[in-house]
N, C-alpha and C positions, 0 to 999 in steps of 0.2 A: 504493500500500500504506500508507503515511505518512497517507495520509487517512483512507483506510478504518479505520486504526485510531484516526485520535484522534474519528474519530465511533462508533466503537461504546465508546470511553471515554467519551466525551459523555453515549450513551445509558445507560449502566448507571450513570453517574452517578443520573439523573436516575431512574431503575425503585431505584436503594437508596441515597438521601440520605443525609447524616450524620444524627449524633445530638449534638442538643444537651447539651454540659460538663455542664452544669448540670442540666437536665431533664428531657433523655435524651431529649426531644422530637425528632422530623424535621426540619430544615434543613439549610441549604445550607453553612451556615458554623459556626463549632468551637462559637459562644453564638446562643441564637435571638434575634431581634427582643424580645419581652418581656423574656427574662431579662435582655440587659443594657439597658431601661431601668429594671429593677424594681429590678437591683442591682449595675451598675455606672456607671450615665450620672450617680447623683448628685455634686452639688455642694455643697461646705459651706466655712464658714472654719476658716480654719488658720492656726495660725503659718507667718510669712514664714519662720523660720528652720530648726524642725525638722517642719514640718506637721502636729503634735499640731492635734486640734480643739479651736476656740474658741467659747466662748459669748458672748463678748460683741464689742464692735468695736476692743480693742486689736490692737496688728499683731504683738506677742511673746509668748508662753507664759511663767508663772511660772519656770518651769526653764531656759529660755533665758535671760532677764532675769536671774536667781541664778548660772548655770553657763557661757557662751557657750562652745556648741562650736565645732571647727576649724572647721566649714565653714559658708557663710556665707546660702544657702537651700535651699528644699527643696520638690519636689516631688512629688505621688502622683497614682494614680490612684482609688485607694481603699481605701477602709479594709481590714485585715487583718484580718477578723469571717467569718462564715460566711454563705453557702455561698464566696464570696469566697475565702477560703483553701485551698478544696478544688484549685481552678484551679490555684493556687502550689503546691501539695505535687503534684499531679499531673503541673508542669511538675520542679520540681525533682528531685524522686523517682522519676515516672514517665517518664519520657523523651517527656512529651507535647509535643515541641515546638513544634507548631502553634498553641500558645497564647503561645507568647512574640510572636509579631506582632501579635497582640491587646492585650496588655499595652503593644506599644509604639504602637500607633493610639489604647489610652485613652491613655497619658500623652502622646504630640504633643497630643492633644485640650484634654488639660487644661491643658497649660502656652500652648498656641494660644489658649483663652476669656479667659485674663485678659490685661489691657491694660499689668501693669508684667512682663512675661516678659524676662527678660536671659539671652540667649542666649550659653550658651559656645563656647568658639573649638576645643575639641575633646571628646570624650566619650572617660570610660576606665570600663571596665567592674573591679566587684571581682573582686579574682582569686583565684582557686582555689589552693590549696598543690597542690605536684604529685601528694602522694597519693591526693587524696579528688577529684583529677580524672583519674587513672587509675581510681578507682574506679566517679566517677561518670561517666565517657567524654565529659563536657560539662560543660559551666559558662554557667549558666543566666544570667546576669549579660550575659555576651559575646552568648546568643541572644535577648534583648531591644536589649541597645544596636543590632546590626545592620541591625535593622528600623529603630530608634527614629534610628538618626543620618542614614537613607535619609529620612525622613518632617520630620527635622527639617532637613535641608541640611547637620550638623556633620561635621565628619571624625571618623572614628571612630580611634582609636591601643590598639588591642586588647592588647599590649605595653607598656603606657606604665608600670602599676605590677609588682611582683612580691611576692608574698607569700614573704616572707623565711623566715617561721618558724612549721612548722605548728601550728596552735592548734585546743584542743577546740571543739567545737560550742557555738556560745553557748546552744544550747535547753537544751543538760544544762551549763550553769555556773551557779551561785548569782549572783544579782543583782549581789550586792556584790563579785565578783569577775570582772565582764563586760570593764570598763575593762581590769583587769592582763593580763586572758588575751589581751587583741590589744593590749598595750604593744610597739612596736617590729617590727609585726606583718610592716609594708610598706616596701616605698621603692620609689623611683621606678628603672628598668633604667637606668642607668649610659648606654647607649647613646640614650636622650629625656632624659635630665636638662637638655639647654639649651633641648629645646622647651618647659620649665614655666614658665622664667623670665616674671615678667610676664602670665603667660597668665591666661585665664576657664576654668578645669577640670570639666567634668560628669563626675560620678559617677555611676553606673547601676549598678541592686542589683535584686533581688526584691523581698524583703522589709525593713521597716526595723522593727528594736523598740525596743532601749534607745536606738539609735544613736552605740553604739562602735564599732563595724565603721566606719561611715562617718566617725567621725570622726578613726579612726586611721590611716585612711589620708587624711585628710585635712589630718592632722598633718605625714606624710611629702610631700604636696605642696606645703604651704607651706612646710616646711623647704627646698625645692629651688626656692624663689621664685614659687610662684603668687599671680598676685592677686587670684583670687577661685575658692570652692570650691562649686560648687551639686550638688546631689543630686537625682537622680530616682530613684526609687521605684513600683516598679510597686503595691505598699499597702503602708501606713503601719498598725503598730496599735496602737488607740487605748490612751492608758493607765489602767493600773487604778485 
């Protein structure tokens, strides 16, 4: 019976394909073959430290070089531009979650192609206040690191931070007040505080814009003795 039925899942598979994210096209998998070389397999430079794009061959961004945030590099998988963002808001929003393993096969991919990749010693994903994860029933953060820490070999410590104090949406906060609104945002659960000491810390996000979010909790893992903070990003967007 066991059989009989995972071959007639096999076949109706196969009589009603998905539909490509993006193009709504037939295939087998969440992005078709084209869409993601057309728009997410590119490559470009970027700051080593917050992954803004660069046009030329320095290894820092004006902004880092003027500001250095907590944390210490940074990784994406692509830009946070369009059709690109539609994926993100469909995962975060929509509860699509078959796109978060996607997200974490581009970013192994992209931190796998380059040759100075410094692998951390664990991944914590950004955490959700506990409102707006009752809300949102998931925390889109924790369903990328998942995939991402299976793909990458790191231990994943899904517990490692806690979001102390819920804060507005940085989409609806005025620029100049992104930093305050996640001042003192995180800390590390009392019960991992000795696993920071010393440690290589991955951060793993959706999205990265101003990069307060990552940087205030990044604040709060150095405070608790990390020695090194890197960021991955499933897209980065570009600045204005």
């Amino acid at each position: 019976m066991a059989i009989n039925s995972l071959f007639c899942l096999a076949v109706l598979g196969s009589l009603l394909p998905a539909q490509c994210a993006l193009c709504a096209g037939s295939c087998r998998a969440i992005v078709c073959q084209p869409c993601r070389r057309q728009y997410l397999e590119h490559r470009r430079r970027r700051c080593r430290q917050c992954a803004n794009p660069l046009d030329d061959t320095a290894l820092l961004c004006g902004r880092c070089l003027r500001r250095p945030p907590a944390y210490d590099a940074t990784w994406t998988a692509a830009d946070y531009a369009a059709p690109v963002d539609q994926l993100l808001l469909q995962l975060k929003f929509g509860a699509r979650l078959a796109l978060a393993p996607l997200f974490a096969q581009l970013l192994a991919q992209a931190v796998q192609h380059e040759g100075d990749w410094d692998a951390p010693q664990m991944l914590c994903p950004v955490p959700l206040g506990p409102g707006r994860l009752v809300e949102r029933g998931y925390n889109q953060a924790l369903e990328i690191a998942r995939p991402l820490a299976r793909r990458l070999d790191i231990v994943l410590q899904p517990r490692l931070a806690l979001r102390v104090r819920e804060t507005r949406a940085q989409s609806g906060v005025a620029p100049r007040e992104r930093r305050a609104n996640l001042a003192q945002a995180f800390m590390v659960a009392p019960q991992h505080a000795g696993h920071v000491l010393g440690r290589h810390v991955g951060i793993v996000d959706d999205v990265m814009s101003s990069g307060h979010t990552v940087h205030a909790l990044a604040v709060a893992l150095k405070r608790e003795g990390a020695r090194k903070v890197t960021v991955l990003v499933a897209a980065r967007t570009p600045p204005r």
